[in-house]
C-alpha positions in Angstrom: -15.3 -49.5 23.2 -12.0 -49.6 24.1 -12.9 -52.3 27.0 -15.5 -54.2 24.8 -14.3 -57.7 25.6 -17.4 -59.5 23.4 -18.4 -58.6 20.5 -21.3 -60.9 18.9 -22.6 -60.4 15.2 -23.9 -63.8 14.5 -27.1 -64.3 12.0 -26.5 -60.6 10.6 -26.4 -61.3 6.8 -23.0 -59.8 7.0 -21.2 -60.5 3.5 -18.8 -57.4 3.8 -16.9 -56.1 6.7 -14.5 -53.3 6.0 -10.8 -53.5 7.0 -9.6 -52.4 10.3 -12.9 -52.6 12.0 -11.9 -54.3 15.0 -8.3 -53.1 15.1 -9.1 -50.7 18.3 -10.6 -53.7 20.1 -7.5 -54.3 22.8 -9.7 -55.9 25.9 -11.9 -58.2 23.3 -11.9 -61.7 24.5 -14.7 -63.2 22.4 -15.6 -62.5 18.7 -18.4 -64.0 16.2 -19.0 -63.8 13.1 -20.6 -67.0 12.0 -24.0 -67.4 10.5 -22.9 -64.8 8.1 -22.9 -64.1 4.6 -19.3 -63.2 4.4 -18.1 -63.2 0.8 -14.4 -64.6 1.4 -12.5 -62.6 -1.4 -9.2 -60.5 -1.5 -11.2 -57.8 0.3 -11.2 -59.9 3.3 -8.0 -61.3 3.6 -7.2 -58.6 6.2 -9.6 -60.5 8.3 -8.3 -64.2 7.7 -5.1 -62.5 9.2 -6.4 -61.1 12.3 -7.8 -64.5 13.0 -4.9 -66.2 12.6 -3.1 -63.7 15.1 -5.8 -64.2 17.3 -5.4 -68.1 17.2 -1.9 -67.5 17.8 -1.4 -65.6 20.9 -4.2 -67.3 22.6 -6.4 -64.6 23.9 -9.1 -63.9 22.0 -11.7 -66.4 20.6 -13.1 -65.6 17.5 -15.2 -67.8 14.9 -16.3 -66.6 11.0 -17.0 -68.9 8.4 -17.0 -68.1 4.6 -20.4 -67.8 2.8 -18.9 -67.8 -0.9 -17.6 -68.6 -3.4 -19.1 -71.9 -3.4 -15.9 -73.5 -3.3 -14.7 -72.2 0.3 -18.5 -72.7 2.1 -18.4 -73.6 5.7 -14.9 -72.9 5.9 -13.1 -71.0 8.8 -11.5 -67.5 7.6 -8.9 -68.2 9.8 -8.0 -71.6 8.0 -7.5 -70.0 4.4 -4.3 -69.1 2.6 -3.2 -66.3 1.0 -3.9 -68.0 -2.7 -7.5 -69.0 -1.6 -8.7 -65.4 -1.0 -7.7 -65.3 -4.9 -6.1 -62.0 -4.6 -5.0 -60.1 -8.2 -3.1 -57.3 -8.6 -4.0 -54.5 -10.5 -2.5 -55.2 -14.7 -3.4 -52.6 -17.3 -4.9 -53.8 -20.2 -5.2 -50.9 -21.7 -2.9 -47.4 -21.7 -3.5 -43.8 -22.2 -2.5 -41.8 -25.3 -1.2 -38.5 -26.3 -3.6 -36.0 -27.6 -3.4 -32.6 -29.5 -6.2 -30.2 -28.0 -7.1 -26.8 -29.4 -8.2 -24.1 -26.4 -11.9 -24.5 -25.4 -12.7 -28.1 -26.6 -12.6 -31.2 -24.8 -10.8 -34.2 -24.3 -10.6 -38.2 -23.4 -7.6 -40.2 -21.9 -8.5 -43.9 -21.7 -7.6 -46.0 -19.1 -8.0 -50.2 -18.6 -7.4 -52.2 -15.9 -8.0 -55.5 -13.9 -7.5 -57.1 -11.0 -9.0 -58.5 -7.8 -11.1 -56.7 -6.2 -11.7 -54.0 -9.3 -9.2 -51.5 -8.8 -9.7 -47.9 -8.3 -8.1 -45.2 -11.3 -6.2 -42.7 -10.3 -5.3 -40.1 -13.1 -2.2 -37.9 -12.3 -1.0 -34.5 -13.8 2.2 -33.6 -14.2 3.2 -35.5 -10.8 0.2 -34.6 -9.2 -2.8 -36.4 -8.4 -6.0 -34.8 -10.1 -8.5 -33.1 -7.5 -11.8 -34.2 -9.8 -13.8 -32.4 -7.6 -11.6 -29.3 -7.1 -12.3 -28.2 -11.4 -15.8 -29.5 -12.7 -14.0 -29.6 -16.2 -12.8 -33.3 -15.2 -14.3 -36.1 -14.9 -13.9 -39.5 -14.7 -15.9 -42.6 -15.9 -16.7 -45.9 -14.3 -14.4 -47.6 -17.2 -11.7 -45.2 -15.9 -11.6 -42.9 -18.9 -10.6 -38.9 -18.0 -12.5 -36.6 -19.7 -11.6 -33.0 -19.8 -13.9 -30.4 -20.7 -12.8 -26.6 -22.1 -9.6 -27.4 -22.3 -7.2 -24.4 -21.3 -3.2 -24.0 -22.0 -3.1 -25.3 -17.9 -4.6 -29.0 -18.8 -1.2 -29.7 -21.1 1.3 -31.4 -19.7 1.7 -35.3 -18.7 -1.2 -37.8 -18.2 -0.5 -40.9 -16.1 -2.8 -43.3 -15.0 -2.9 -45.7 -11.5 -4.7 -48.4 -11.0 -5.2 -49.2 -7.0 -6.4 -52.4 -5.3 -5.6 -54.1 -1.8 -3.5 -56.8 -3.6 -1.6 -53.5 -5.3 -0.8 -50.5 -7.4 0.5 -50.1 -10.9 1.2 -47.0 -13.3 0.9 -46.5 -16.9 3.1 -45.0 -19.4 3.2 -41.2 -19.5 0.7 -39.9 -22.2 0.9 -36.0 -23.2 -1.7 -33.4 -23.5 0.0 -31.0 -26.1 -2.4 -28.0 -26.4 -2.5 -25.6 -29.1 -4.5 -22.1 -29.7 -5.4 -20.0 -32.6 -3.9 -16.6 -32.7 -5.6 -14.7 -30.9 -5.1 -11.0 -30.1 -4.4 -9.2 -26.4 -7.6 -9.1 -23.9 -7.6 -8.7 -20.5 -8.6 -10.8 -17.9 -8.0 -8.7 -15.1 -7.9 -4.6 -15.8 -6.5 -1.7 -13.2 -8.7 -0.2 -10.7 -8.5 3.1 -9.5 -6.9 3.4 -6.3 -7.1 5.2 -3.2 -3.4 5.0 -1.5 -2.1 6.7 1.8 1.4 8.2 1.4 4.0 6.5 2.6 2.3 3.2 2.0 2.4 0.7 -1.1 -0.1 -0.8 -3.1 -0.7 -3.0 -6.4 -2.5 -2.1 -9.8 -3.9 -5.4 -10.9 -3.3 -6.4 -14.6 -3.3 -9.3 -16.0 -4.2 -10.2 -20.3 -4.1 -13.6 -22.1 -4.0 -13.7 -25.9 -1.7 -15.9 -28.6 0.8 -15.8 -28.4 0.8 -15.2 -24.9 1.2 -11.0 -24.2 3.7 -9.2 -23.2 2.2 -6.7 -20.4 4.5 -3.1 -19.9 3.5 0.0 -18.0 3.6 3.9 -18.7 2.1 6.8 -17.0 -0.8 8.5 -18.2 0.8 11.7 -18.5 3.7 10.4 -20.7 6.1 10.9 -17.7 8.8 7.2 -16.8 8.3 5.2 -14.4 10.5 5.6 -11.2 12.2 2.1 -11.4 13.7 2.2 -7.8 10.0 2.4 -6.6 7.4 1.1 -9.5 8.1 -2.9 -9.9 6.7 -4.4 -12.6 5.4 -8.1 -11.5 3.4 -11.1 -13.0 0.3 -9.9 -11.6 0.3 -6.2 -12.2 2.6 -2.9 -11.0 4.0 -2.5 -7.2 3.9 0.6 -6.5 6.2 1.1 -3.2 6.6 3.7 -0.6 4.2 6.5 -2.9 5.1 9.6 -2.7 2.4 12.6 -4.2 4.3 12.6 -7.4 2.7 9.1 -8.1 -1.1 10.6 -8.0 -2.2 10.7 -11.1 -2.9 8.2 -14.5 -0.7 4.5 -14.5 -2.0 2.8 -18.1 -1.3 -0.9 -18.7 -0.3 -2.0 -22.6 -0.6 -5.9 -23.5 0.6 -6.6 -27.1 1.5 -9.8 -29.0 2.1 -10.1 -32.6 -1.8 -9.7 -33.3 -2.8 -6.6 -31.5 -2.7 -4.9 -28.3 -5.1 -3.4 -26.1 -4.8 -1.0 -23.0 -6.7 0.1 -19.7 -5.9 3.3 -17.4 -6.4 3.4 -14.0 -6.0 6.4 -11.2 -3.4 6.7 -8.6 -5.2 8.8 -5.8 -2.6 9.9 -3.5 -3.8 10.7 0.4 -1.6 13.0 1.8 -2.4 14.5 5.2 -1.5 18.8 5.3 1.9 20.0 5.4 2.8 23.4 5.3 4.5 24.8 2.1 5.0 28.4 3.5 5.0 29.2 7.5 4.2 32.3 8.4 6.8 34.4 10.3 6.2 37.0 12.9 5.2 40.5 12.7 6.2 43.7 14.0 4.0 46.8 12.2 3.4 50.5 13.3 0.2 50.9 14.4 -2.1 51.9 12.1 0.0 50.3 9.1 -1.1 46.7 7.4 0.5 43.3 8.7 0.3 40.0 6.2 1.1 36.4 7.5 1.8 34.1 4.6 0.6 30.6 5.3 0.4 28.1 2.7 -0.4 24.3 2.7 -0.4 21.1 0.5 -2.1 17.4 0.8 -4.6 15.6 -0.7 -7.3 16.0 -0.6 -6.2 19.5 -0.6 -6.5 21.4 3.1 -8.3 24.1 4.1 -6.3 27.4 5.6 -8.1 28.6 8.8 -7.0 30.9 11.1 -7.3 31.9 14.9 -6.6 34.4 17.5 -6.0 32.9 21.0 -7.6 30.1 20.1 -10.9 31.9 18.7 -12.0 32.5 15.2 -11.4 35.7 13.9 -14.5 38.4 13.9 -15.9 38.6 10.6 -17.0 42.3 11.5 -13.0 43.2 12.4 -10.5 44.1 9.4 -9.2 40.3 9.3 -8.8 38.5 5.5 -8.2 35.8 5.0 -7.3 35.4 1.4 -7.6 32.7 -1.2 -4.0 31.7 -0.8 -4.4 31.2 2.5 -2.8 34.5 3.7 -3.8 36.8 6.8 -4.0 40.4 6.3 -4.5 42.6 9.3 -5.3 46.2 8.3 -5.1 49.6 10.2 -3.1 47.1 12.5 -4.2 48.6 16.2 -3.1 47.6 19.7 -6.1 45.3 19.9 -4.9 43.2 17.1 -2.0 42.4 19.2 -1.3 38.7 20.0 -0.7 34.8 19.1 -2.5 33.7 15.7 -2.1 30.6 14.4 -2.5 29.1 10.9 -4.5 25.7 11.0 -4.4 23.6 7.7 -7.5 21.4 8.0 -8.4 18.1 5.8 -10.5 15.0 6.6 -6.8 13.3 7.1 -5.7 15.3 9.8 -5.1 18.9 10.8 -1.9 20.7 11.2 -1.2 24.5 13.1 1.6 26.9 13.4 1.5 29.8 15.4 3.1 33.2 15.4 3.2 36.8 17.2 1.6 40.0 16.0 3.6 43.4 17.8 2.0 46.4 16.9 4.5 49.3 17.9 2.2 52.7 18.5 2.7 56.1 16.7 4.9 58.8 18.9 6.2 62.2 17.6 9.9 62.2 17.6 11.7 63.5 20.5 15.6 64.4 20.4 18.0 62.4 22.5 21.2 64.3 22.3 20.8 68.0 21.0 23.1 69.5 19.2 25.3 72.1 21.4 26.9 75.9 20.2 30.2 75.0 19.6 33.2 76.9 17.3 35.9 75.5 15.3 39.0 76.6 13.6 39.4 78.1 9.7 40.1 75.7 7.9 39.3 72.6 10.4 36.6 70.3 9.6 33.6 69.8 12.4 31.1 67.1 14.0 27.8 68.1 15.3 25.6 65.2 16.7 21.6 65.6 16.6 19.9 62.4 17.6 16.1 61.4 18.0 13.4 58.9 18.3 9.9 58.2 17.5 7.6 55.9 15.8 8.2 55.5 12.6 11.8 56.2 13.3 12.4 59.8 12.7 14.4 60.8 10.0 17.1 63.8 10.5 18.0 66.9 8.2 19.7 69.9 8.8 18.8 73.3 7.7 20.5 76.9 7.6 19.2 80.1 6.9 16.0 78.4 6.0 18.1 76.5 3.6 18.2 72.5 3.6 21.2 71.6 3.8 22.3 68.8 0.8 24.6 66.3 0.5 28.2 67.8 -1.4 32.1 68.2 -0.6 31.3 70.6 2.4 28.4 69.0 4.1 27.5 65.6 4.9 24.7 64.3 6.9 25.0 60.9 8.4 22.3 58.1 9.0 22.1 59.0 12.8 21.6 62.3 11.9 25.3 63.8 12.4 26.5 66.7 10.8 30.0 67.0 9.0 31.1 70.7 8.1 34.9 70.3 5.8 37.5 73.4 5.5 35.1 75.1 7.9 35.0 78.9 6.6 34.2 82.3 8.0 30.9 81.6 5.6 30.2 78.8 7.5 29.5 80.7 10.5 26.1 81.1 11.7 22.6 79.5 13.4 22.0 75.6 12.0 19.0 73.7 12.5 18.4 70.4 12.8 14.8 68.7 12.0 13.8 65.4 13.4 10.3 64.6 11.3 9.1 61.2 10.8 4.6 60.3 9.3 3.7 61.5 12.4 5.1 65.2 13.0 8.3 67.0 13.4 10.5 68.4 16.5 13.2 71.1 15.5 16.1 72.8 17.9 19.1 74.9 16.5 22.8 75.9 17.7 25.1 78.5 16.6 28.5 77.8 15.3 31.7 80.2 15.4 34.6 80.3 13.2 37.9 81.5 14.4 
């Protein structure tokens, strides 16, 4: 259409063309419009002007005549002034009010106005135009009267009316909506849910409550425990909970009270936590035969499962493996076989997390002496060392023994941790044959020496 250059709507019965219709029309060269019913009112005017620019610069022909009013029949659009189109700007004849409103019942705002063509109402809240169709509460009349249904404490405010035409605009005064409610005690509108919430993360317990006057909404937790205020924020819509930690799982309750009651609601904070180890097991090192216990505990919600392999197998159910309740590995009669790498698996739909750890079972051996104790002689008087020294597993332990007598710790003997032993004041009584015994669960080795006093 852009390169349209005629454009012929003769004998159509036309009485109405809207504004701007030909506007896009750059390449026309020829318009017509006559043998119309064109009704030559303000509405038009736009079209007496385009005319009259067309007559002026000469390149486009165009013809429309005017159908009515009587007075202006036969006449060109293009020859009419801006009086003769008998355009009137919008005058109100009659303005809004203010109105008291109690919650729930409905109200009217009346609004007159005249002018040529009829102008369009326009109603406007508190600066803003009104979105009819956006709240099916409003509604507006053909007379231009606003009528607001169920009337909530949103709807007060001011109330202006605009009255639109092509000759104009004009406003009315400001009337005000004032809106009043009976007492009414707390009840919510929105209540808590419970909540699932991954640690770490942040979430929001809804809660909102009307009531009159308005309520005042505050939080507690269920257990009777404060609120953490560097990470629990209270806001318009409900409580931020922020960076949750498992301390948070639990009951959060939210209280709305005015001066005519209160009323509450309790939701559930379900912490998700994935397993982390409380206690890690540490390795082993047992005699063979004796009972090894690897201490494994774990924490999460929901809470994990302890499970426990050997290079990377399940345990035999037929071997002398428990796992017990707390999580804990016992290995009993610990033998060579049970030798080797366990780990401790804490296992939960959220994730699983392992630890490993060495088993060393040492075998049994009799003890065998590594330095024996050699005849030796000593001075009256002097005091004497005599080394005895042995190994085995357990770790043998060493006594000494004379005459058939064990010897016991007092000011003249004394048997050290290695096994030495200390003779004081040596005496011509202390001469003779002493034995030393190396004996640990397993058995016992014994050798002897003599000792001289001179």
């Amino acid at each position: 259409l852009l390169k349209l250059e005629r454009l012929f709507l003769h004998n159509n019965r036309l009485s109405k063309i809207p504004a701007g219709s030909f506007s896009h029309l750059d390449s026309l060269k020829r318009l017509r419009l006559d043998s119309n019913a064109l009704v030559c009112d303000c509405d038009l005017m736009w079209l007496g002007g385009l005319m009259q620019g067309y007559a002026r610069n000469g390149q486009t022909q165009a013809a429309a005549t005017c159908e009515y009013p009587r007075r202006l029949q036969g006449r060109s659009i293009a020859s009419l002034t801006v009086e003769e189109f008998n355009c009137e700007s919008p005058r109100i004849t009659f303005e809004p009010r203010d109105v008291e409103v109690t919650s729930g019942n409905t109200v009217y705002f009346t609004c007159r106005a005249e002018g040529n063509p009829k102008p369009k109402i326009i109603w406007i809240h508190n600066n803003h135009s009104l979105d009819l169709e956006d709240d099916s509460r409003f509604n507006l009349f053909d007379d231009g009267t606003l009528m607001i249904r169920n009337t909530r404490e949103s709807d007060q405010g001011e109330y202006q009316c605009m009255a639109r035409n092509s000759a104009g605009e004009v406003k009315t005064q400001n009337a005000m909506l004032r809106y009043s409610s009976p007492p009414a005690k707390p009840s919510f509108i929105i209540q808590p849910q419970d909540t699932e919430v991954l640690i770490g993360t942040s979430t929001t317990l809804e809660c909102m409550a009307t009531g009159h006057p308005h309520p005042h909404v505050t939080w507690t937790r269920g257990s009777g425990e404060a609120l953490d205020r560097s990470r629990h924020l209270t806001t318009s819509g409900g409580l931020y909970l922020q960076n949750v930690t498992l301390q948070d799982h639990g009951q959060f309750t939210c209280h709305a009270d005015n001066n005519q009651g209160s009323v509450q609601a309790t939701a559930n904070i379900i912490v998700q936590a994935p397993p982390q180890f409380r206690v890690i097991p540490k390795d082993q090192v047992v005699l063979e035969g004796h009972t090894a216990e690897f201490l494994c505990e774990a924490e999460g919600n929901p809470p994990p499962i302890i499970a426990w392999t050997k290079a990377g197998r399940q345990l035999s159910q037929e071997s002398l493996h428990t796992v017990l309740s707390s999580g804990t590995l016992r290995i009993e009669h610990a033998a060579h076989h049970d030798q080797g790498q366990y780990e401790c698996q804490a296992v939960s739909p959220l994730g699983v997390k392992k630890v490993s750890v060495q088993l060393t079972v040492k075998p049994k051996a009799l003890p065998v002496f590594t330095q024996l104790p050699q005849d030796t002689s000593v001075e009256v008087g002097n005091n004497i060392n005599i080394s005895c020294h042995a190994q085995g597993e357990p770790q043998p332990i060493i006594t000494w023994n004379k005459a058939g007598v064990q010897i016991t710790e007092s000011g003249k003997f004394h048997v050290s941790g290695e096994g030495m032993l200390t003779i004081y004041d040596a005496g011509q009584a202390d001469q003779g044959r002493y034995e030393c015994v190396a004996r640990n669960s397993f058995g016992f080795v014994v050798t002897n020496m003599f000792l001289t006093v001179v």
